[in-house]
FIDO-10633 format. One record per residue (C-alpha): residue in three letters; x, z, y. Coordinates in Angstrom, 2 decimals. Layout:
! residues N
   aa       xx       zz       yy
  ala        X        Z        Y
...
***
This chain:
! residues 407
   aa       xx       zz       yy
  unk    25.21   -21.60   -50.03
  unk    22.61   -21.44   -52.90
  unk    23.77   -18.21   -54.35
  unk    23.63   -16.92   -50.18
  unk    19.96   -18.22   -50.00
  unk    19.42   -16.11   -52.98
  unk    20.44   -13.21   -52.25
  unk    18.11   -13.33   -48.84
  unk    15.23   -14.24   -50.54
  unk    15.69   -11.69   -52.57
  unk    16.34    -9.15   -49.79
  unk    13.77   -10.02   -47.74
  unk    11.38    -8.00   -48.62
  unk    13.64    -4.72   -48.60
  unk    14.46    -6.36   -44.87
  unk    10.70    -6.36   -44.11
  unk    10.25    -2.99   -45.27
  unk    12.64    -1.24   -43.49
  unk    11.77    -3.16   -39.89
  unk     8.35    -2.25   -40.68
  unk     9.31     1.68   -40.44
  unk    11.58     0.62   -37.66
  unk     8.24    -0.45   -35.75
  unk     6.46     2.00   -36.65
  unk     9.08     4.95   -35.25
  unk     9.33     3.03   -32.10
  unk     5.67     3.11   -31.28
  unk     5.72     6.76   -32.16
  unk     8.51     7.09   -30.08
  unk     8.31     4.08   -26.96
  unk    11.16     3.23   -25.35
  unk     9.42     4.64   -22.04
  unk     6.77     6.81   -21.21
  unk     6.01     4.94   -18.68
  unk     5.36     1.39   -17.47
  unk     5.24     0.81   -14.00
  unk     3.53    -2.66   -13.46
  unk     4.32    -3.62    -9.28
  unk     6.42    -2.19    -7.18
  unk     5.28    -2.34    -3.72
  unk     4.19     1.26    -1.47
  unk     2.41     2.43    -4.44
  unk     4.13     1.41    -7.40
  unk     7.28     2.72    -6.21
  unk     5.93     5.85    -5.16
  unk     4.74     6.43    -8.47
  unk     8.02     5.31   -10.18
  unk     9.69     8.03    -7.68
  unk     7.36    10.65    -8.86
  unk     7.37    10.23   -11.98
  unk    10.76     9.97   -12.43
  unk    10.87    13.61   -10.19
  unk     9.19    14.72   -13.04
  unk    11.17    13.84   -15.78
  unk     9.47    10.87   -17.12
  unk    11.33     7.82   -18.72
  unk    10.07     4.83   -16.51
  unk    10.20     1.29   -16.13
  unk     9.45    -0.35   -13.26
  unk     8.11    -4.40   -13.35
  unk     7.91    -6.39   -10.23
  unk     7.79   -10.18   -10.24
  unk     9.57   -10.08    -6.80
  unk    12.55    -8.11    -5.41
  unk    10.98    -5.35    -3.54
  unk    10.65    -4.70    -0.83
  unk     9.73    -8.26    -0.09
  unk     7.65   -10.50     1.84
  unk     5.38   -11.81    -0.76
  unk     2.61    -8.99    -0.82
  unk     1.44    -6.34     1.25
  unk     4.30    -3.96     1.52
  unk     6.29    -5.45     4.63
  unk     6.60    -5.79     8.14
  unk     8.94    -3.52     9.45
  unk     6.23    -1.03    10.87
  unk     3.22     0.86     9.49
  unk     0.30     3.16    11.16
  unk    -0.08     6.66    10.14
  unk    -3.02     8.53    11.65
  unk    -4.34    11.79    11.08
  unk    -8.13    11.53    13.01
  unk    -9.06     9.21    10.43
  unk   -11.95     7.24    11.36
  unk   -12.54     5.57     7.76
  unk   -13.34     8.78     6.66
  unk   -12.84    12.46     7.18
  unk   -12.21    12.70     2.91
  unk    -8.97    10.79     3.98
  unk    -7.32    14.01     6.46
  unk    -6.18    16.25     3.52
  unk    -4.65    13.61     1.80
  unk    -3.10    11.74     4.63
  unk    -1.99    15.42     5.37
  unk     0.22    15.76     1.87
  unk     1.04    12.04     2.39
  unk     2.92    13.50     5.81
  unk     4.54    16.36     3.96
  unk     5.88    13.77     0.96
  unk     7.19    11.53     3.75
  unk     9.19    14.38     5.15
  unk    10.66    15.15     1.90
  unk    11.50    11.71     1.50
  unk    13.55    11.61     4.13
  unk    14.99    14.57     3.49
  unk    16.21    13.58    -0.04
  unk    17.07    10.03     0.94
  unk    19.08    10.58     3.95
  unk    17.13     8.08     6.21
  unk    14.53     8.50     9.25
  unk    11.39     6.83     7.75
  unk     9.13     7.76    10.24
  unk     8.98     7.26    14.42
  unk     6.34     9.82    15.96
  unk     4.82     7.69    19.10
  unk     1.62     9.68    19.00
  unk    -1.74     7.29    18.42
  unk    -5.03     5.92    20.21
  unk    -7.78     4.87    19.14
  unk    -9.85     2.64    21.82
  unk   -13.25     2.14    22.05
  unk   -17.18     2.87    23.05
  unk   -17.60     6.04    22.84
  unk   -20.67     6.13    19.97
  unk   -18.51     2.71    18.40
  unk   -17.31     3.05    14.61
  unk   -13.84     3.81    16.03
  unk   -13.85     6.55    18.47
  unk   -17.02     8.07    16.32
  unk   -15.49     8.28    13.32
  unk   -12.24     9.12    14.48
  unk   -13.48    12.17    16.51
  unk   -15.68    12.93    13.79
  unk   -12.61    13.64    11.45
  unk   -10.55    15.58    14.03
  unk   -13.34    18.46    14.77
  unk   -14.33    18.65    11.25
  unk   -10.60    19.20    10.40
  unk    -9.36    21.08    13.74
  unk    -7.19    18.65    14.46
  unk    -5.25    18.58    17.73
  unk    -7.11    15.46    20.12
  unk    -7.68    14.39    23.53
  unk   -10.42    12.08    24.71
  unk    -9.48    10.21    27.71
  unk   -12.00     7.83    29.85
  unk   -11.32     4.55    31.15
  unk    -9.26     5.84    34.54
  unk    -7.53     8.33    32.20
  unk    -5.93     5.54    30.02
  unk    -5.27     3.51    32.74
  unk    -3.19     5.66    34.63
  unk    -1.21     7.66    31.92
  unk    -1.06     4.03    29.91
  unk    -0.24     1.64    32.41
  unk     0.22    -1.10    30.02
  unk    -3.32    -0.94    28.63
  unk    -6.81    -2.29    30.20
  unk    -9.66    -0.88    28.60
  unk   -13.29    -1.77    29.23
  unk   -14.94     0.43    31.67
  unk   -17.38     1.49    28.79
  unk   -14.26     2.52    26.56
  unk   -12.74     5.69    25.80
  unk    -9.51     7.01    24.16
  unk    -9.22     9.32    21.55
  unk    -5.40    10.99    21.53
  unk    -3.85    12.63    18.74
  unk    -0.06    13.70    18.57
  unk     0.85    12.90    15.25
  unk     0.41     9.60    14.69
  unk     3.40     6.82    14.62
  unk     5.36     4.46    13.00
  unk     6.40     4.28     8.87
  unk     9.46     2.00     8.11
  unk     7.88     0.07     5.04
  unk    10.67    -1.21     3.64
  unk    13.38     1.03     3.67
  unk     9.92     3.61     2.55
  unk    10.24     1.68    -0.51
  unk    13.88     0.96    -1.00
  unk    14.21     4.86    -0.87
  unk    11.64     5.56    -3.47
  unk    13.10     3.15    -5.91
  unk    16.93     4.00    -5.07
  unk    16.11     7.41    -5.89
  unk    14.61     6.90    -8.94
  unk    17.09     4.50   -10.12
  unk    19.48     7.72    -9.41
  unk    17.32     9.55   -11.96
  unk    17.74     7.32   -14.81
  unk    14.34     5.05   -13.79
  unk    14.70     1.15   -15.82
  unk    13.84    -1.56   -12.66
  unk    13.59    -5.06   -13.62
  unk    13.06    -7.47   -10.89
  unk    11.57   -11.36   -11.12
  unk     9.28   -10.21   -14.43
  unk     6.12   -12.26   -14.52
  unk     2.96    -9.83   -15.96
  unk     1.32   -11.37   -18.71
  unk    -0.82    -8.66   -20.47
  unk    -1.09    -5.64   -22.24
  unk    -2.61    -4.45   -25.19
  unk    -2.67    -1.32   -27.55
  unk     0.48    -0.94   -30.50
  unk    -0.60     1.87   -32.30
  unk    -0.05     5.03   -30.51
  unk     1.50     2.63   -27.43
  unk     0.71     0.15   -25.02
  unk     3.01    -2.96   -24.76
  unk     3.49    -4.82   -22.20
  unk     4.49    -8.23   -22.07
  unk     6.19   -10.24   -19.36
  unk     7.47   -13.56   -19.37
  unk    10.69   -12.28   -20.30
  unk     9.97    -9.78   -22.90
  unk     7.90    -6.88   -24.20
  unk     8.00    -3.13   -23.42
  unk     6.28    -0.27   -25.24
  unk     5.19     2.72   -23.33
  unk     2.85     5.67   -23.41
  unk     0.91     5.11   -20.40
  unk     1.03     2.13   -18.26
  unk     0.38     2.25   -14.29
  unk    -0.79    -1.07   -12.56
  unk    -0.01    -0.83    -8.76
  unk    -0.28    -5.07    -8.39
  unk    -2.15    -5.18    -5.15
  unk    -3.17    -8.57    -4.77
  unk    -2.44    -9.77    -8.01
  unk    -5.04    -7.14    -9.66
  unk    -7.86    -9.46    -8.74
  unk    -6.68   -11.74   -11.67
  unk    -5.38    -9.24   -13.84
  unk    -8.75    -7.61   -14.58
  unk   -11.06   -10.45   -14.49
  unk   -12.82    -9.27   -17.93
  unk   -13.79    -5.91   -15.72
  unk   -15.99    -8.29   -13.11
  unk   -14.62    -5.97   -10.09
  unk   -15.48    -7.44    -7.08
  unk   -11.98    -6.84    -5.73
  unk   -10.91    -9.52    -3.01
  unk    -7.35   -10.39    -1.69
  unk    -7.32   -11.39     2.39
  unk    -4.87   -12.86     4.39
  unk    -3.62   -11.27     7.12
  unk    -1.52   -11.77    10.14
  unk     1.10    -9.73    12.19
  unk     2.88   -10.93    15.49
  unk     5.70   -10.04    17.51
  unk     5.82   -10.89    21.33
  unk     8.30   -10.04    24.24
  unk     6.63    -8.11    26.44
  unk     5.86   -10.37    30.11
  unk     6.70    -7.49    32.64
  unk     7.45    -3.89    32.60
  unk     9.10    -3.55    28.63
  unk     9.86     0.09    29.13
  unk     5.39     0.36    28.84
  unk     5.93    -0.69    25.17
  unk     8.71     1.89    23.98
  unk     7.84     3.98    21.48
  unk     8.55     7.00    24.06
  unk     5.50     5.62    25.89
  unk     3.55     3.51    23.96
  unk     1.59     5.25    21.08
  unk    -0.04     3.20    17.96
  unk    -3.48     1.96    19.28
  unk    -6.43     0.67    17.48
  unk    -8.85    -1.11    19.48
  unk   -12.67    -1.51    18.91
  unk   -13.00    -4.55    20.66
  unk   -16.67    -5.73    19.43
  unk   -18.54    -3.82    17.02
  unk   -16.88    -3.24    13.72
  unk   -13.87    -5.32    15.15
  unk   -10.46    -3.80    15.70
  unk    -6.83    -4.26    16.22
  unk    -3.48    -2.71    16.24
  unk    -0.65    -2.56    18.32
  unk     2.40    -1.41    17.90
  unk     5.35     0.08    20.00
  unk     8.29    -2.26    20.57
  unk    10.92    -1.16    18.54
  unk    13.55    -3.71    19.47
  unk    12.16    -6.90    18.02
  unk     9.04    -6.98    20.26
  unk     5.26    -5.66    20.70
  unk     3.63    -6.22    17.50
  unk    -0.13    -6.55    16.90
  unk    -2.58    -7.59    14.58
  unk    -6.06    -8.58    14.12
  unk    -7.48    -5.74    11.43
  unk    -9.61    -7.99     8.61
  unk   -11.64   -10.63     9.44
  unk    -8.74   -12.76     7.28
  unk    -9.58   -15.75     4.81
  unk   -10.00   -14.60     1.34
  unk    -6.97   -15.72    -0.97
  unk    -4.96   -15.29    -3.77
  unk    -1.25   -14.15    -3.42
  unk    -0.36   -17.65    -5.51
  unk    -1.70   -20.13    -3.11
  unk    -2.00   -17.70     0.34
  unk    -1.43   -20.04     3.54
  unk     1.87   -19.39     4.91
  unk     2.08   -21.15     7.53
  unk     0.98   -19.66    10.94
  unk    -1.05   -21.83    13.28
  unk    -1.58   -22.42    16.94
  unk    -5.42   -21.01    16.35
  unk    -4.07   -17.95    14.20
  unk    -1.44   -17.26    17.24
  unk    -4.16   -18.09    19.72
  unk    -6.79   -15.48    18.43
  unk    -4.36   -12.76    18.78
  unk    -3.34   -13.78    22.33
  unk    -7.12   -13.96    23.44
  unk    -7.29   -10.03    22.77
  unk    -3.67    -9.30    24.29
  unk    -4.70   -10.88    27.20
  unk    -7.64    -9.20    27.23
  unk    -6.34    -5.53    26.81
  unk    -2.36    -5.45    26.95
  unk    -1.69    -8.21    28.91
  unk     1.93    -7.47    30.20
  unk     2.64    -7.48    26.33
  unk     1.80   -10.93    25.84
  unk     4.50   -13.18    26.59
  unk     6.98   -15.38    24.12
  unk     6.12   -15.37    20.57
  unk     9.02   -14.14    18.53
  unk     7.79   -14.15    15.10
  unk     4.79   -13.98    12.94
  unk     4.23   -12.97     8.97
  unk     1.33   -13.01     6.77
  unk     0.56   -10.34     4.67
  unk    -1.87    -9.83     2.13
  unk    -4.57    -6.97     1.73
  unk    -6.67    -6.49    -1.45
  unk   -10.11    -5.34    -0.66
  unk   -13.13    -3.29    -2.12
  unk   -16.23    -3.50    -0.97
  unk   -16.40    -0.44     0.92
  unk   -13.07    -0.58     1.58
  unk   -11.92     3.04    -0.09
  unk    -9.27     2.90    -2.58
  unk    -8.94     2.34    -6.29
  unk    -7.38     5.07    -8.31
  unk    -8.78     5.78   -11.76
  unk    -7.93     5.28   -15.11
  unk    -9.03     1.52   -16.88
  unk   -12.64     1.92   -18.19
  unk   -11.54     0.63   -21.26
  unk    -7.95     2.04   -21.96
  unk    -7.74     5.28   -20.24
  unk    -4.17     5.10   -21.06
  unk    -3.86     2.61   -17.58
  unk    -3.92     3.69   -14.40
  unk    -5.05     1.54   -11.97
  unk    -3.93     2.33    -8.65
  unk    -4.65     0.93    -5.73
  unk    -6.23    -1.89    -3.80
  unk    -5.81     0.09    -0.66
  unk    -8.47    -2.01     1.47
  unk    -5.56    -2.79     4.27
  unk    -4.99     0.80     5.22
  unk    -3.04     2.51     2.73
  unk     0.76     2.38     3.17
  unk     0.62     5.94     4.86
  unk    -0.90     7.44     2.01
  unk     1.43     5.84    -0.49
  unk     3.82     9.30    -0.98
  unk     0.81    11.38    -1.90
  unk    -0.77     8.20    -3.97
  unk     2.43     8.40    -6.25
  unk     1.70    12.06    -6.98
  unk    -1.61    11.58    -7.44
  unk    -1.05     8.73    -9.95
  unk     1.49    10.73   -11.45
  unk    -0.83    13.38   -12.45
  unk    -3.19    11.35   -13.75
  unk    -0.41     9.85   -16.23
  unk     0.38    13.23   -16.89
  unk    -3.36    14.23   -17.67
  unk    -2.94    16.90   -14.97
  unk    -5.72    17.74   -12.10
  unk    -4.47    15.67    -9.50
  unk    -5.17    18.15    -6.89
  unk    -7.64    15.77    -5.10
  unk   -11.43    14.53    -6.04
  unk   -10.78    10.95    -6.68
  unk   -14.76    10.12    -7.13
  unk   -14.36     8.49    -4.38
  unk   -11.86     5.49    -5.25
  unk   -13.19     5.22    -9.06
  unk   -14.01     2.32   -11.01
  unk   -17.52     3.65   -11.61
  unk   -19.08     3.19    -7.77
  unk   -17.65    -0.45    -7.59
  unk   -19.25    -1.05   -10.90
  unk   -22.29     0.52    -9.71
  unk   -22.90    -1.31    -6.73
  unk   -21.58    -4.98    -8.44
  unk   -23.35    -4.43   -12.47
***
């Protein structure tokens, strides 16, 4: 045993020597080029894509997506080409389209239901306005309908007499989950590293790599992506972004009279306008009921301690407007979720590289409306890691106007 501890001590420092080069190879040479931190719509768009592109990627979520616990869930999502948010959003909701089409192509599934879209409101409200505004500025195919018009080609639907509709054809229905069980089937397929229940800790620089560290390990990478959604908040509290994460609420009812109103072969998306600035959705009833949803106007929250629990006043609020405006829709409650969107200010997107490691991405929050964008995001993102012109002006959704308008 002595002469053994000997002969240790006396290799040690040979042993430190050599693990010393074998550190300093693997930081020239990272396991990965790529960290994926989150894997929700964005973070597993932008493990797909980069895997598309050759990339060696890992992929960190501290859930098994798709799951319930974020944003990425409920069975159905709006995509919308009039955009009302903004008319910057048409080109890329455009290519988001296109991806979506080759996603389904390559993954064998339907991913999308086309039930064509409305958006309901006063005429000069931020709805209808903005919504218009975007489809003659882009050419895009539209009808506006009046009150009577609605009423009689939407039987289900009870607009206020100062209302209009705004049609377009293209809108419908996402499939969020199987959306993100595609992108992250196929790039497991390509070779892409998924690890599932990983808490994030941190990051910080290794030399000429990043490492990541999770509660079960460490990773070194080239570039990093963080796609956490409403766990960002708290992962970049030394930034001071005024980023916010609300809860939300989707429920499913069985329609009262006349189900065949709320099929997706005659019920488009709607949003509704209901007071100024307020809205909801609807949704078609695909077989588990006509879903809708109050859009904002949700406590703010953290994804750690987010109420669960759905009450009698959240299922009551929802109710009010059904009654109001899709009243055959409004009968037994069959379920109800919570979800979770992380907000900016102004409500456009964050995409940009960390102000003080441009070797992160940040991508995403998404402000509560951007699933449907998520297959253009991940090429985007994927660019950026790539230090290629993502094809789009993303001055729009950088860090520098939310540090602008919160110094």
């Amino acid at each position: 045993m002595l002469r053994y501890r000997a002969s240790l001590s006396v290799a040690r420092p040979a042993y430190r020597a050599a693990f010393g080069c074998y550190m300093m190879r693997l930081m020239a040479n990272p396991s990965f080029d790529v960290v994926v931190v989150g894997l929700g719509a964005m973070g597993s768009a932008t493990v797909h894509a980069l895997t598309k592109r050759g990339m060696r990627v890992l992929g960190l979520d501290l859930f098994t997506p798709p799951h319930q616990h974020g944003s990425t869930h409920g069975r159905t999502r709006i995509i919308r080409e009039a955009y009302y948010e903004h008319p910057l959003y048409v080109p890329l909701v455009q290519r988001a389209y296109r991806a979506w089409a080759e996603l389904e192509k390559e993954s064998g599934r339907a991913l999308f239901v086309r039930t064509g879209g409305m958006m309901i409101g006063p005429p000069d409200g931020e709805l209808v306005a903005g919504a218009r505004s975007s489809a003659e500025q882009h050419q895009l195919p539209h009808e506006l309908l009046d009150q009577p018009d609605i009423r009689r080609r939407f039987p289900g639907f009870v607009p206020d007499r100062d209302m209009i509709g705004l049609l377009e054809p293209r809108a419908g229905l996402l499939l969020p989950e199987l959306c993100v069980e595609s992108f992250l089937q196929l790039a497991r397929e390509r070779g892409a590293a998924l690890r599932f229940g990983e808490s994030f800790e941190r990051w910080d620089a290794a030399g000429e790599a990043l490492r990541v560290t999770t509660d079960a390990g460490q990773y070194l990478a080239r570039r990093v992506v963080l796609a956490t959604g409403p766990w960002m908040p708290a992962q970049l509290i030394g930034l001071e972004l005024p980023l916010e994460a609300e809860r939300q609420l989707f429920h499913w009812f069985d329609p009262l009279s006349r189900a065949e109103l709320f099929g997706p072969e005659r019920c488009p998306i709607t949003l509704w306008e209901y007071a100024p600035g307020r809205m909801f959705a609807g949704f078609p009833d695909l077989g588990d009921g006509f879903k809708a949803g109050i859009h904002h106007e949700g406590e703010v929250t953290d994804p750690g301690r987010v109420r669960r629990e759905i009450t009698a006043g959240d299922t009551a609020a929802i109710r009010a407007l059904l009654a109001r405006y899709v009243p055959e829709a409004n009968g037994r409650l069959r379920e109800a979720r919570v979800c979770l969107y992380t907000n900016t200010p102004d409500h456009h997107f964050l995409i940009d590289a960390h102000p003080e490691e441009p070797r992160i991405i940040l991508a995403s929050p998404c402000s509560g409306h951007g699933f449907k964008f998520a297959s253009a995001i991940g090429e985007l993102v994927a660019a950026l890691v790539m230090d290629e012109p993502p094809g789009f002006d993303l001055t729009p959704f950088g860090v520098a106007r939310l540090r602008a308008a919160h110094p």
